[in-house]
N, C-alpha and C positions, 0 to 999 in steps of 0.2 A: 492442508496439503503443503509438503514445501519443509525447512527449514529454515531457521531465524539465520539472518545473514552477521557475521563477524567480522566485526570492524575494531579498530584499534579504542573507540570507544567502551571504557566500562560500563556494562548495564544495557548496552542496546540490544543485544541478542535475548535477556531477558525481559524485558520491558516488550518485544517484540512476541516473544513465547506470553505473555501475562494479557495482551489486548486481544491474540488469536485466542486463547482461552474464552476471555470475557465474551467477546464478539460470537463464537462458536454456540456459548449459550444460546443466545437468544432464537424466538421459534420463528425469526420470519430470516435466519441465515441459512444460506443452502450451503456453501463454502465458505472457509475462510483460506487464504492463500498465500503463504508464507515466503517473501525473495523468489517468488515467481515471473516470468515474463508474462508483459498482457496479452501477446498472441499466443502463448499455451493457454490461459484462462478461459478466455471466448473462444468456442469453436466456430459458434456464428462469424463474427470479427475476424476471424484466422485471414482472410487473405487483406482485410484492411488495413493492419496493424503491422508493419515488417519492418519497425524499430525495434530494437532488441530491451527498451529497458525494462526494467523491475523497481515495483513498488514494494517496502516493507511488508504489508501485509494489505492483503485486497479481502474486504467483505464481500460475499457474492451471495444478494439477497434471491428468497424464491421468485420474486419479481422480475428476477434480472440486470437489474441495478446494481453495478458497483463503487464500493463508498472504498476510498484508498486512506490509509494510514501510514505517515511516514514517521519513521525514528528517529530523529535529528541527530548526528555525530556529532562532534566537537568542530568538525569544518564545513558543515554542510553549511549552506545561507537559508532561510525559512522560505524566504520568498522566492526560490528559485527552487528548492522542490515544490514548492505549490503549482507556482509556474510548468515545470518541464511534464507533471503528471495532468495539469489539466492539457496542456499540449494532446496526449497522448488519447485521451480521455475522447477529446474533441472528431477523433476519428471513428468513433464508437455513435452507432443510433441513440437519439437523444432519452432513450426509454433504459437505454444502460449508463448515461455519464448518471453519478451520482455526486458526496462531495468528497473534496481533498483536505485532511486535517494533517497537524503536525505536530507530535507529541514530543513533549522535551524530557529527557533520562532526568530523575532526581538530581542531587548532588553536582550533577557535572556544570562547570561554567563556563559559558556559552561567549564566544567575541563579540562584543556589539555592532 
């Protein structure tokens, strides 16, 4: 559900469409969710959640558990998407946080 988000980044919108592919596979995902906000995602959660952000792409297993993926730009810091999604995560019953990964585009070269 959703669309891969564009960013001045080469490669993340696709890299973002290629993990909702793989992730969509598998038999124990219910959703995959594409530059969604997390209070559309959870309807449970809907009135806990009234930060507006979005994760690259959110796994929504049948379990209920969601595992978040992020696509690193060229400016984002690793450790502060990691940070700002378990933030959000942290509002959600412990039966839905799952974990926060963060994938880096091919080719592109990252600031240290």
């Amino acid at each position: 559900k959703g669309s891969p988000q564009t960013t001045q980044t080469p490669g993340h919108a696709e890299l973002m469409s290629a993990l909702a592919e793989e992730h969509a596979k598998k038999l124990t995902v219910k959703f995959v969710h594409l530059d969604r906000q997390y209070r559309t995602i959870t309807i449970f959660a809907n009135d806990q959640l009234t930060n507006q952000r979005r994760a690259d792409v959110v796994v929504e297993h049948a379990s209920g558990r969601l595992d978040v993926i992020e696509v690193r730009s060229k400016s984002d810091i690793e450790s502060e998407l990691i940070a700002r999604n378990k933030e959000v995560m942290s509002g959600l019953p412990k039966s839905m946080q799952g974990g926060v990964t963060v994938e880096k585009i091919p080719g592109v070269k990252y600031p240290k």
